[in-house]
C-alpha positions as CSV (number, residue, x, y, z in Angstrom):
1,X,-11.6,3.2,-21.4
2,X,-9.8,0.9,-18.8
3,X,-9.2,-2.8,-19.9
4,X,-8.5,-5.0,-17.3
5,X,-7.5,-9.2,-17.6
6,X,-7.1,-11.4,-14.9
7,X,-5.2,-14.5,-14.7
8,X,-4.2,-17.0,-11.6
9,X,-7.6,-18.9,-10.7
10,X,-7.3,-22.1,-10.4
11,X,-8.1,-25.3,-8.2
12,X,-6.7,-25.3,-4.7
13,X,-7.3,-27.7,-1.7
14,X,-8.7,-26.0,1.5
15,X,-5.8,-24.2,3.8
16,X,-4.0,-23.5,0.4
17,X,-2.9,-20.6,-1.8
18,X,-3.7,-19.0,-5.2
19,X,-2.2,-15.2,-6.7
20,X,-5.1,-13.8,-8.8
21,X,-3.7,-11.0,-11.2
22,X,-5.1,-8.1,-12.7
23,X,-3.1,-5.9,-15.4
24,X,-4.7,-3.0,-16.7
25,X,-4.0,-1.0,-19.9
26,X,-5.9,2.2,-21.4
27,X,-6.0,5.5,-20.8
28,X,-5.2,7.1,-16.9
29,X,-5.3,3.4,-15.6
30,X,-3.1,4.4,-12.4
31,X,-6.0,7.2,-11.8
32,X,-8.4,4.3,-10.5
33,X,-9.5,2.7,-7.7
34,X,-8.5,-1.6,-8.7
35,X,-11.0,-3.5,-6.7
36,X,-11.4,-7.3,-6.4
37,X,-15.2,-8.7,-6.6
38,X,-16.3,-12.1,-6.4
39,X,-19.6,-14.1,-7.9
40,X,-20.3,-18.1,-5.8
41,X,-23.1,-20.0,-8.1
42,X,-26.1,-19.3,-7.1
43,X,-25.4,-16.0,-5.0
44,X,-24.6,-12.0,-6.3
45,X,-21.1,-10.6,-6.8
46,X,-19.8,-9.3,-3.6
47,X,-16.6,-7.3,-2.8
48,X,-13.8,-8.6,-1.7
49,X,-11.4,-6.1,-1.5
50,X,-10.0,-2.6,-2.7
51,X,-6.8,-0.2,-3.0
52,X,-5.5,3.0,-4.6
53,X,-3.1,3.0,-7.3
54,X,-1.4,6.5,-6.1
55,X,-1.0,5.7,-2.3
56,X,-1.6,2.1,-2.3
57,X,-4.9,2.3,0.5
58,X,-6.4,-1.1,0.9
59,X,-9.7,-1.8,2.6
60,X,-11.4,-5.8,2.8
61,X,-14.3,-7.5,3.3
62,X,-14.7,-8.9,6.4
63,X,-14.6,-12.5,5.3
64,X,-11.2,-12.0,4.0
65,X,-9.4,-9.8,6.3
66,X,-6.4,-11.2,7.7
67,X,-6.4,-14.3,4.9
68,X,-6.6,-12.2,1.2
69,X,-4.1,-9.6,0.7
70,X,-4.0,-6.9,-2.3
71,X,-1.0,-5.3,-3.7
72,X,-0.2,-3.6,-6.6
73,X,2.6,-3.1,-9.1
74,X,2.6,0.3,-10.5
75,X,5.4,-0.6,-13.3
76,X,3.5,-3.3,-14.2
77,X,-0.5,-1.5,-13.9
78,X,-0.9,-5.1,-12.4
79,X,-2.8,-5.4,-8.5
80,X,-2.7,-9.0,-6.8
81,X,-5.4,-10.6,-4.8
82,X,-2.7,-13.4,-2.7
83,X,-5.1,-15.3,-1.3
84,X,-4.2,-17.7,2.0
85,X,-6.1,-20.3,4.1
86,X,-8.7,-20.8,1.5
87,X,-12.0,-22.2,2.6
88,X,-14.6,-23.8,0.4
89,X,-17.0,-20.8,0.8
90,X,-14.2,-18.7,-1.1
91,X,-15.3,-21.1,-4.0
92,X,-16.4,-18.5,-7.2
93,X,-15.6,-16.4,-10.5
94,X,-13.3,-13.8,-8.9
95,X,-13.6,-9.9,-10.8
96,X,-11.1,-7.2,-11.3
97,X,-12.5,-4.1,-12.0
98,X,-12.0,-0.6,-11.6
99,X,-13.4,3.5,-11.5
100,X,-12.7,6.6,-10.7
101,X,-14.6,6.3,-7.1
102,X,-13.3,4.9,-3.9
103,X,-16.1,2.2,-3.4
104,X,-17.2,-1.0,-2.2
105,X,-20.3,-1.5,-4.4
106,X,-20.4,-3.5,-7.8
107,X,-22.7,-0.5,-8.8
108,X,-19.3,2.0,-8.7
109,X,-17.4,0.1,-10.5
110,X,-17.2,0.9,-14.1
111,X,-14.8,-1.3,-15.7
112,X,-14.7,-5.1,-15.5
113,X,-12.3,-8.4,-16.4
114,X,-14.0,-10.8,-17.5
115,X,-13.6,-13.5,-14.2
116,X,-11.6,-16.0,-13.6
117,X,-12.5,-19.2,-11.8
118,X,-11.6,-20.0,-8.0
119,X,-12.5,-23.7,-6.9
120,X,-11.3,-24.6,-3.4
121,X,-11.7,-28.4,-2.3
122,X,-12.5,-29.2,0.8
């Protein structure tokens, strides 16, 4: 079992910045893939973005390349979504979660935080 919290949503104006975290505790978390979904009202959860605890490899969705970058803190078992030049579309409950599988689908993912809210104003 792999439990994961977030923390850093928040309300933003449009161009500005937020810092999602995620910090993971149980058994073999730095075995996992730490991926970054994201759910808009009204739409399905789609990925945002991905990476490796033991090499770091990162992989993003197109809307967010070059704007969203994740990280990770292996002392910590904490990955970070920075998020920059925020758009209105970027509005939603972002997800941590996390398995075994390098993956892009919500379907792979076994283990999930339970959300936390990003609102950007335009």
């Amino acid at each position: 079992q792999v439990q994961l919290v977030e923390s850093g949503g928040g309300l933003v104006q449009a161009g500005g910045s937020l810092r999602l975290s995620c910090t993971a505790s149980g058994r073999s978390a730095s075995s996992y893939v730490m991926g970054w979904f994201r759910q808009a009202p009204g739409k399905e959860r789609e990925f945002v973005s991905r990476i490796t605890w033991w090499d770091g490899s990162t992989y993003y969705a197109d809307a967010v390349k070059g704007r969203f970058t994740i990280s990770r803190d292996n002392a910590k078992n904490t990955v970070y979504l920075q998020m920059n030049s925020l758009k209105p579309e970027d509005t939603a409950v972002y997800y941590c979660a996390a398995d075994l599988a390098i993956a892009t689908t919500e379907g792979a993912y076994k283990f999930w935080g339970q959300g936390t809210q990003v609102t950007v104003s335009s």
